[in-house]
C-alpha positions in Angstrom: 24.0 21.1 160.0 25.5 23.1 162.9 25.2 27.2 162.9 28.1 29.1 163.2 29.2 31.2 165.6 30.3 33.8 163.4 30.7 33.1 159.4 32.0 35.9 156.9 29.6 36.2 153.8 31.5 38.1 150.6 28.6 39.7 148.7 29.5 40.8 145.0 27.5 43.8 143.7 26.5 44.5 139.8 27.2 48.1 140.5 25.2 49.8 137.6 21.4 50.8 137.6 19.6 49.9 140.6 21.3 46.4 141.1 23.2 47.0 144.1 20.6 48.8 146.1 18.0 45.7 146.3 21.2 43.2 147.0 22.5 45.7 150.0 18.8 45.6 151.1 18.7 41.8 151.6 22.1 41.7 153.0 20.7 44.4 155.9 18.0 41.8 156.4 20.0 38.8 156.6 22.8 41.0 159.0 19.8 41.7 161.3 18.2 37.7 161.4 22.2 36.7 162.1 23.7 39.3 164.3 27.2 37.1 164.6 27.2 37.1 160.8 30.1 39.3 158.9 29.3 41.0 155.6 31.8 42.2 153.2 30.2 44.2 150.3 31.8 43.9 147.1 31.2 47.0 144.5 33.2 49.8 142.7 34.0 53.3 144.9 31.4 54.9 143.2 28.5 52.7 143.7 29.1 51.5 147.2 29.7 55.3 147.8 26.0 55.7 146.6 24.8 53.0 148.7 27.0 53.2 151.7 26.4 57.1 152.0 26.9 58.4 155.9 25.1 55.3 157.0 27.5 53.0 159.3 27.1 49.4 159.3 28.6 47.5 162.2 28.6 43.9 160.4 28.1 44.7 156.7 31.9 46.2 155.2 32.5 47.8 151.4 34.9 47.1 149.9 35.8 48.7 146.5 36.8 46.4 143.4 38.2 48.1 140.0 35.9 49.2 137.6 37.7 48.5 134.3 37.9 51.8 133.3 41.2 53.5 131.8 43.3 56.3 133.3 41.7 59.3 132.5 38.5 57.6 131.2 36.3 60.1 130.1 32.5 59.1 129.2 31.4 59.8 125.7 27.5 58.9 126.3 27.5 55.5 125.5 26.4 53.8 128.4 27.3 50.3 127.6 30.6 51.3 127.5 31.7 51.3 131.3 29.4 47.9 131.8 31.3 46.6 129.3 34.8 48.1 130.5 34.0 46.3 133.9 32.8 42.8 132.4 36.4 42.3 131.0 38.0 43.4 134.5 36.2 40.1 136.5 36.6 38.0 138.0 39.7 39.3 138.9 38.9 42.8 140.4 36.5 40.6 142.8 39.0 38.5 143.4 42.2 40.7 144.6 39.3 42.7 147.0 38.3 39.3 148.2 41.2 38.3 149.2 42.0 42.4 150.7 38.9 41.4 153.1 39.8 37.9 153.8 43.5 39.1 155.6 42.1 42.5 157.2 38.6 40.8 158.6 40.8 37.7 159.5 38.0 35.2 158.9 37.4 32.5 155.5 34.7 33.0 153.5 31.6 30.7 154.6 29.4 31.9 151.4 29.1 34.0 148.3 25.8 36.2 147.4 26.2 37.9 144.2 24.2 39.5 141.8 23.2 36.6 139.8 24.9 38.6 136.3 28.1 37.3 138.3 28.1 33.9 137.0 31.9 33.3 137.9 30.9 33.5 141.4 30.0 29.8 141.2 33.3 29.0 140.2 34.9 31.1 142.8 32.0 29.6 145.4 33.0 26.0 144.1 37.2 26.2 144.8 36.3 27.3 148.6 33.8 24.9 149.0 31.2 27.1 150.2 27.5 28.3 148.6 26.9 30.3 146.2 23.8 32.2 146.2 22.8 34.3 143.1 20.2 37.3 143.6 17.7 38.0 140.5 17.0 41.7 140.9 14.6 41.8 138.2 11.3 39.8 137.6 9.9 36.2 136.9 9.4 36.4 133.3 12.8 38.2 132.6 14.6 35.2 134.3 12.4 32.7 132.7 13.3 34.3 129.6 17.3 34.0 130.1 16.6 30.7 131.6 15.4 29.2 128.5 17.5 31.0 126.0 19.3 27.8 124.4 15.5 26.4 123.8 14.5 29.5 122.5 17.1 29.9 120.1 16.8 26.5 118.8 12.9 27.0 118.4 13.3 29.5 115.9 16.8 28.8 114.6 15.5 28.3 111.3 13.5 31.4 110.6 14.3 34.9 109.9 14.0 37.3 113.0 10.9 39.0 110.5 9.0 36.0 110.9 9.7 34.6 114.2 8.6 38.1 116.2 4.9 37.7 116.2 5.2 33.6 117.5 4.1 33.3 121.3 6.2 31.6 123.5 3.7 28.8 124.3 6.6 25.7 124.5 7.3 27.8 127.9 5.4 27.9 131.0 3.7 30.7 131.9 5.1 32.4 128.7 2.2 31.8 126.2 1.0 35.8 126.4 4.8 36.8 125.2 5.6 37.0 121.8 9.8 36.3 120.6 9.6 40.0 119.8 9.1 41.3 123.8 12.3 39.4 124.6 15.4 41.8 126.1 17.8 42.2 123.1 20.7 39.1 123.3 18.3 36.4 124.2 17.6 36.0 120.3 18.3 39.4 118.3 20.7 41.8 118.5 24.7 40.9 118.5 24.6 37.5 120.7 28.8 37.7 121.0 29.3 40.9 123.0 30.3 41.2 126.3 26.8 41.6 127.9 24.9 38.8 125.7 27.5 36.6 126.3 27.8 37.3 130.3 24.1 36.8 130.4 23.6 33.4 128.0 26.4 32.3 131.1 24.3 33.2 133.8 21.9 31.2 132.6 23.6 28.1 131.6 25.3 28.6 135.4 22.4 29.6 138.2 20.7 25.6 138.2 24.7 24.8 139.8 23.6 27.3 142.6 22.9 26.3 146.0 19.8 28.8 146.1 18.5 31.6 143.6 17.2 34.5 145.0 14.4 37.3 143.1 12.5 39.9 144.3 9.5 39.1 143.8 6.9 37.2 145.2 5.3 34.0 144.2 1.8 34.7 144.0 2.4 37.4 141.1 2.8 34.4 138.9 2.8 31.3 140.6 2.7 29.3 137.2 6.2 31.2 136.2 7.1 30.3 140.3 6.6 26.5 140.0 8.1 25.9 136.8 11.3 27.7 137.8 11.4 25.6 141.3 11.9 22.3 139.0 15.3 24.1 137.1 17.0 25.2 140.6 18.6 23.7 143.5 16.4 25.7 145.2 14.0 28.8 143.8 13.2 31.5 146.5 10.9 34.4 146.2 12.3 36.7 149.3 10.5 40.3 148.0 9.4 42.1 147.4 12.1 44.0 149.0 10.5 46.9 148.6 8.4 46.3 151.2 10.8 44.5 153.3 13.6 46.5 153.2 15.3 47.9 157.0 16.0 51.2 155.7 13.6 53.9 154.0 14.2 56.5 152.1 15.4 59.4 153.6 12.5 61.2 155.9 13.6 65.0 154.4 12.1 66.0 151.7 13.6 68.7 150.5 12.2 69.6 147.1 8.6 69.7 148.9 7.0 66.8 146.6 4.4 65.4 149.6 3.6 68.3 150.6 3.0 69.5 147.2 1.1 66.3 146.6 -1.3 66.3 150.0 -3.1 70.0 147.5 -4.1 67.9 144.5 -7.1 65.7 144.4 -6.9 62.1 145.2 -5.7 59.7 141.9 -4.9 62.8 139.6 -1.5 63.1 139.8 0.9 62.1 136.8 4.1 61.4 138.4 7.3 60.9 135.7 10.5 59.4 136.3 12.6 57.4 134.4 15.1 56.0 136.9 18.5 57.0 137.7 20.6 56.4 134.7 18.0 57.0 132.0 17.3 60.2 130.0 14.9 60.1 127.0 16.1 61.7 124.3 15.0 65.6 124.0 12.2 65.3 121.2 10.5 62.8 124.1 11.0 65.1 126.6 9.6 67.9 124.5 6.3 65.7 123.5 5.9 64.9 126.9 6.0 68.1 128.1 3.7 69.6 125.4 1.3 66.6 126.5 1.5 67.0 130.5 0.4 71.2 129.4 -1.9 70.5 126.8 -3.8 67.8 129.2 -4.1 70.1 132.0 -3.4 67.3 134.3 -0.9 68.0 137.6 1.9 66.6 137.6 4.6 65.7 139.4 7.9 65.6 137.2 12.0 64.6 138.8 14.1 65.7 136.2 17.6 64.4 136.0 20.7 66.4 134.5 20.1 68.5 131.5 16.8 66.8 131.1 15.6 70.5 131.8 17.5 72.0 129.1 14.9 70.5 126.6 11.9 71.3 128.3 10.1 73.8 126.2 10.4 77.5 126.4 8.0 78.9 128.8 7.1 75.6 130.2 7.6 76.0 133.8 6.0 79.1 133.9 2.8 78.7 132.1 2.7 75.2 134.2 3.8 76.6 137.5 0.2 76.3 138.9 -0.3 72.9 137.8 3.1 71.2 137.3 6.3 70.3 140.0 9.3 69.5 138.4 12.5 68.6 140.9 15.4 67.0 140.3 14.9 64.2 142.9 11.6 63.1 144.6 11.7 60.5 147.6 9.7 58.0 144.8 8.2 55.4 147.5 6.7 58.2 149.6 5.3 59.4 146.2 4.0 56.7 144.9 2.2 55.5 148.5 0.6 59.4 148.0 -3.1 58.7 147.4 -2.7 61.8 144.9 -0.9 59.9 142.5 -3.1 58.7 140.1 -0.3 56.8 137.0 3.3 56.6 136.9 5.5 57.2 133.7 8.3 55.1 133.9 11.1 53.2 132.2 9.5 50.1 133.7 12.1 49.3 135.4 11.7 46.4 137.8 12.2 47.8 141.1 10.0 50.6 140.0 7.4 48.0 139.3 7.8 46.8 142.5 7.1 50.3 144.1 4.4 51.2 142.1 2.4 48.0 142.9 2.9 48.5 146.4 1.5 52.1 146.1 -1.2 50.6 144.1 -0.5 53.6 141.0 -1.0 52.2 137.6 1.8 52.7 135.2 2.4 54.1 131.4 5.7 52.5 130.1 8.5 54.0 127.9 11.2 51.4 127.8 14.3 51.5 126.7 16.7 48.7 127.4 17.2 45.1 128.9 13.6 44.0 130.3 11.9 46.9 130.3 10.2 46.0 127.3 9.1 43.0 128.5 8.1 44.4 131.4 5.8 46.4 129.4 4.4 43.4 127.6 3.8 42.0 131.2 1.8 45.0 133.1 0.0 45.6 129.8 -0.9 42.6 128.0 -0.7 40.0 130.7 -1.6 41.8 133.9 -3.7 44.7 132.9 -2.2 47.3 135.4 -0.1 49.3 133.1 0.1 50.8 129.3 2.9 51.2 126.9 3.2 54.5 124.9 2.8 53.4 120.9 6.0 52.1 119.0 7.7 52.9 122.3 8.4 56.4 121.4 6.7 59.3 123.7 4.4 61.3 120.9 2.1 64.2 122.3 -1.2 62.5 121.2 -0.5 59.1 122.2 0.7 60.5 125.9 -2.3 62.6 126.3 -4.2 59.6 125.4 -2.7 57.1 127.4 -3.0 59.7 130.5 -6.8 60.3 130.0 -7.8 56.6 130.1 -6.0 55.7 133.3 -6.9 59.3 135.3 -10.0 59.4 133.6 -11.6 56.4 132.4 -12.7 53.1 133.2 -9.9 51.1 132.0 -8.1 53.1 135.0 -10.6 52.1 137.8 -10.1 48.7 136.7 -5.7 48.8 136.6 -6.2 50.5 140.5 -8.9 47.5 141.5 -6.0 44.7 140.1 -3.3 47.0 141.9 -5.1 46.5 144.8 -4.8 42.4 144.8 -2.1 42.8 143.9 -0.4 44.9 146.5 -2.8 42.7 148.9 -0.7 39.4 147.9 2.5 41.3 147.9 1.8 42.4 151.8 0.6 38.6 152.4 4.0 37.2 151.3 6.0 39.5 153.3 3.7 38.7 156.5 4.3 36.5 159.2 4.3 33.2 157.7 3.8 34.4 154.1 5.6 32.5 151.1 8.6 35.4 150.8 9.0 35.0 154.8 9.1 31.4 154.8 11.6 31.5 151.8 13.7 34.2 153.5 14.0 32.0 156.8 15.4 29.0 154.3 17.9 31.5 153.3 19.0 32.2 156.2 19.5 28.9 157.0 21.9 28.2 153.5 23.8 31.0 154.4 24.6 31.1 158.3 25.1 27.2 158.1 28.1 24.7 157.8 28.4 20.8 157.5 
């Protein structure tokens, strides 16, 4: 294999949630290890906008793609709807920008890295004879879940979904602990023949064709999960997480005053709430939640997006003024690394698992869609750094309860001594001649080489 002197890799985003962000992250990492490297970054206006900001980016390119959605689109709160909208626009939206940055950065593509929901990348990857490298953003047991969907269906093809939810997953590795019940809707219930189910039952029949997977994660947070998945890919390799390898941080002004806010409260007493950037609970959650951050008498540390604030209750801010901070944005890795921050309420999201591990904060889950559920079923069940609210629903008791035996109790002493392996393996990995390190040097080799 001979490196070349200056190859042109197309990246192609996912541009909803927190997809993109993790992808740009490893693309900054792989610009900086091979500085004669192109990067053209493939994403809709509005998402590379969000991750391109002011920042300027000598090797690393957007380039916007169509988003599927109609003149004069107007969102009517279903937020399926513009994933869905965008599904049926690729591959060709990637395609006619691809080409766009093929003629203006006069260079062929040497390699495609995509988010690995873009399964047609392989195909696009395969006509150009170059590599095709798929990123996982999320965790090991989501992919091993998509991974063996096909098995999983035909295990319980003969039962009724009533039955099959309690059975653990024991014919898969490293799955015994998870029942068919935790699994992200379209792996085995919900509609299997929409345009989401149906991209992702792709993606997995399609990622073992890849050169490389990617995830961001590391391979000692489940190495059993790690080495089964290194038998059904070319080659399977943990690079994160990128949390803590990421070339950027967030930005150093803080100007809602959270860490300063944070350096008056006591260490490990701090509830800190987010639920991500595109979710909003509905408002009798954010009322019970509310009632049970007052009623508790816990600080707390709350970013509120939208109209979120509309529901709060009346008087809330005021008669929690002296205990409670809620912002509409807090800088969440600087939060969570506060040593006042004793739980996180999340969506449970990955890359908010990823953070709070590295801060060491145990978590209290409310999912909502995709693996968040599962994720639940992970930090709770399997891992014993996290709990999920009952039924999945926020409820003012169950809250309050939840809060108490993390701040308070035992069981929360013990989450914060796990956290602490576990951010202990995480900062090995990414270390000098750590697992995620060696893996990220392979990578670099796939994609800066050429027969």
């Amino acid at each position: 294999m001979a490196i070349m002197e200056c190859g042109h890799i197309a990246v192609f985003a996912f541009p909803f949630g927190t997809h993109a962000a993790p992808l740009f992250n490893l693309v900054q990492r792989l610009a900086m290890a091979s500085p004669n490297t192109i990067f053209s970054f493939f994403s809709t206006r509005q998402s590379n906008k969000s991750i391109f900001s002011d920042q300027k980016h000598e090797m690393i390119k957007p380039f916007d793609v169509e988003d599927g959605l109609p003149e004069n689109y107007v969102f009517k709160g279903n937020p399926q709807e513009p994933v869905e909208l965008f599904i049926r626009a690729t591959p060709h939206n990637f395609k006619r920008s691809l080409q766009v940055a093929v003629d203006e950065r006069k260079r062929e593509i040497s390699c495609i890295i995509s988010d690995a929901f873009l399964w047609f990348c392989q195909e696009i990857a395969a006509e150009m004879c170059v590599p095709w490298i798929p990123l996982w953003t999320g965790g090991p047991f989501s992919l091993t879940s998509h991974i063996y969907t096909d098995i999983i269906r035909e295990t319980f093809a003969d039962k009724r979904p009533e039955d099959c939810e309690k059975e653990p997953l024991e014919f898969i590795s490293g799955m015994s602990q998870i029942s068919a019940k935790d699994l992200p809707e379209g792996i085995l219930f919900g509609n299997l023949e929409t345009e989401f189910p149906l991209l992702l039952h792709s993606m997995a029949r399609t990622l073992p064709k890849a050169t490389a997977v990617a995830i961001n994660s590391f391979e000692e947070i489940e190495e059993t999960i790690a080495k089964d998945l290194k038998t059904k890919f070319n080659k399977f390799l943990n690079v994160g997480p990128l949390t803590l390898t990421s070339s950027t941080d967030e930005p150093a002004s803080d100007d809602n005053g959270c860490l300063s806010w944070l350096s008056n409260q006591k260490p490990a007493s701090v509830a800190y709430i987010s639920f991500g950037s595109i979710i909003t609970p509905p408002p009798k959650e954010v009322v019970a939640l509310a009632e049970a951050l007052e009623k508790s008498g816990f600080p707390f540390l709350w970013s509120v997006r939208g109209n979120t604030k509309d529901f709060l209750p009346e008087g809330f801010l005021e008669r929690t003024a002296d205990k409670g901070k809620v912002v509409p944005w807090a800088p969440q890795k600087g939060v969570l690394a506060h040593k006042s921050v004793g739980v996180f309420v999340t969506h449970c999201g990955w890359n908010s698992i990823c953070e709070s591990i590295v801060g060491g904060v145990p978590m209290i889950c409310r999912p909502f869609f995709g693996d968040q559920k599962l994720n639940t079923k992970v930090l709770e069940d399997v891992w014993g750094i996290g709990l999920g609210v009952k039924d999945c629903v926020i409820a003012e008791d169950n809250m309050i309860s939840v809060l108490e035996r993390i701040i308070l109790q035992e069981e929360g002493k013990k989450m914060r001594e796990k956290l602490r392996n576990f951010k202990g393996l995480a900062e090995t990995a990414v270390g000098p001649n750590g697992s995620s390190t060696e893996n990220f040097k392979t990578l670099v080799e796939i994609v800066t080489a050429t027969k």
